[in-house]
Structure formats: C-alpha cells, structure tokens
Kinemage of the C-alpha trace (Angstrom):
@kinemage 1
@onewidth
@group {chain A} dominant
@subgroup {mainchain}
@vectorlist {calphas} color= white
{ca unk a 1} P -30.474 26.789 -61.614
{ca unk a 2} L -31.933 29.708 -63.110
{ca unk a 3} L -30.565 32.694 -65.061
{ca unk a 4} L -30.438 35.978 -63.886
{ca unk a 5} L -29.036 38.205 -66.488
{ca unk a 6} L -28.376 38.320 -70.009
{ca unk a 7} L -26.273 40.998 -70.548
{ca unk a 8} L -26.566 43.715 -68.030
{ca unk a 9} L -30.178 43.240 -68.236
{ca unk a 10} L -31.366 41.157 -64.981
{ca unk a 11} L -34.534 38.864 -64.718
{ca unk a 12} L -35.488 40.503 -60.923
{ca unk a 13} L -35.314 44.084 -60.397
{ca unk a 14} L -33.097 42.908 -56.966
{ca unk a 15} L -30.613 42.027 -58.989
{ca unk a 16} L -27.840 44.535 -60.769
{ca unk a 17} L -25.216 44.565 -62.396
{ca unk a 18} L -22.540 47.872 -61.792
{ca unk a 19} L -18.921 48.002 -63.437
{ca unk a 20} L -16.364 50.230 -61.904
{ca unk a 21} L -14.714 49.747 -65.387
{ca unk a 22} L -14.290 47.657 -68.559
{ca unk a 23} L -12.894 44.345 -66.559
{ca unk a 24} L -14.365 45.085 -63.663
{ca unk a 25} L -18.102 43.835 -62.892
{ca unk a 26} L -20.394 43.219 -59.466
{ca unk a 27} L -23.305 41.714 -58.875
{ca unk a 28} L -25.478 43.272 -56.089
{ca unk a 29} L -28.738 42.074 -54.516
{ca unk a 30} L -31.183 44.884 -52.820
{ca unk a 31} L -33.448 43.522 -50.033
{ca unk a 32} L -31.659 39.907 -50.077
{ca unk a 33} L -33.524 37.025 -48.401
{ca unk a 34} L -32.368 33.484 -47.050
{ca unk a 35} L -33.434 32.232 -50.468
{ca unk a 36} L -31.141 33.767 -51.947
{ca unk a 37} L -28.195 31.976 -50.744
{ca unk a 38} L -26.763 29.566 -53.107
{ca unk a 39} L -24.469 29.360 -56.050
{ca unk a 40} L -23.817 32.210 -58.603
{ca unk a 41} L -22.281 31.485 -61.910
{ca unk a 42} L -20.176 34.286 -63.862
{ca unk a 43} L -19.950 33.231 -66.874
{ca unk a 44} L -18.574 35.130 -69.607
{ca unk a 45} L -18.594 34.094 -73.520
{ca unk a 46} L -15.251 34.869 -75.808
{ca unk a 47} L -13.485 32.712 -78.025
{ca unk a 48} L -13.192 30.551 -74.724
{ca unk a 49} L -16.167 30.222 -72.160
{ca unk a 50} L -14.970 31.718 -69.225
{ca unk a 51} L -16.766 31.070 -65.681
{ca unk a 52} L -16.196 31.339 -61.861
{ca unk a 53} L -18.880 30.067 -59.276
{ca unk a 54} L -19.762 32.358 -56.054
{ca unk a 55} L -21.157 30.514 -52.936
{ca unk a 56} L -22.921 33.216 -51.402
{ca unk a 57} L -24.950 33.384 -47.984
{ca unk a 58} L -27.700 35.274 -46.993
{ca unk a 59} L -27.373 36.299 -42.842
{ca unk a 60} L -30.520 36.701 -41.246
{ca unk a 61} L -30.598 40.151 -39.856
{ca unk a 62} L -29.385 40.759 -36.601
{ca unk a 63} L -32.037 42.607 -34.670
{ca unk a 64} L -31.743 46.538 -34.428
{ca unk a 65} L -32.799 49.207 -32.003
{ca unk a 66} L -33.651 51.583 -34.048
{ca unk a 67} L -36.819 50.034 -35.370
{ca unk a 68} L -37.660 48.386 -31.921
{ca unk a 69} L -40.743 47.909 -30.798
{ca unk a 70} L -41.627 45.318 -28.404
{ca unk a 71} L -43.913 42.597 -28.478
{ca unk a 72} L -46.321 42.047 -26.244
{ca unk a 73} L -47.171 37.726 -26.017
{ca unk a 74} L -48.699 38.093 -22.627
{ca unk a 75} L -50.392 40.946 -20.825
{ca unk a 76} L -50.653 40.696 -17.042
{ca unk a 77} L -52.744 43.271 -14.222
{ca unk a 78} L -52.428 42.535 -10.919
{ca unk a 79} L -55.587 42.118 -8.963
{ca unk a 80} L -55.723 43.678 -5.589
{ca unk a 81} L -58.400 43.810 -3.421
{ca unk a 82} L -58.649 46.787 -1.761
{ca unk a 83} L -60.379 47.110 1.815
{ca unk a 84} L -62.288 50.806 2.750
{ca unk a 85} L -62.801 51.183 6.446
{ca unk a 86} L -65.953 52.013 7.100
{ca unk a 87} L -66.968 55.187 9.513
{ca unk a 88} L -68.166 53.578 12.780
C-alpha cells in the first residue's frame, strides 16, 4: 500500500483531489492504467479516525475509430504472369 496524498497535495501528478464543497471530496485519476486498479483508502483524521475503502477498476479501453489506423501483419501482391502475343 502506498500513500497518495497528504492533504490535498498528491504524490503523482495523475492523481487530484477536487471538492465541490466543505464535506464533499473526489479523487480523480488522469490517464489511468490497469495498474491502477486496486484499493483506495479515505481516510480522514478528527477526534475519531474516520475511513472508507474504494475497490476501483481500471477498463482497458475499448478501441475507437477516431484514432484508427490499421495494422498491417502481413502484406500480400499477387503474382500474375502475363502472356504478350507476339506479331507473326
């Protein structure tokens, strides 16, 4: 387990912390990967330790058209021979 904030500051720049108000905090991950799936702690220190735990999972990306662009694994020319009649 490692920490990723103290405060609202955050250990990777990925990782940030916006509050629509007083009570009210997010956590948001730009450019999330696979890795980082897993469990999130909120933990919040008062007079009593408050916490909830997030199990969060990371998708893989479902393909897109809009920044298509095929791959090629095997390139194939047909060979024809071609037969010129000659002038008799």
């Amino acid at each position: 387990m490692r920490e990723l904030t103290l405060g609202l500051e955050t250990s990777d720049p990925r990782y940030s912390l916006p509050r629509l108000s007083y009570q009210d905090w997010s956590l948001q991950i730009a450019r999330a990967r696979m890795d980082d799936s897993g469990i999130y702690i909120c933990q919040i220190n008062l007079e009593q330790i408050l916490e909830k735990f997030y199990y969060v999972t990371v998708n893989p990306a479902k393909p897109s058209l809009m920044n298509y662009q095929p791959v090629v694994e095997h390139e194939f020319v047909k060979d024809e021979a071609v037969q010129h009649k000659s002038n008799l």
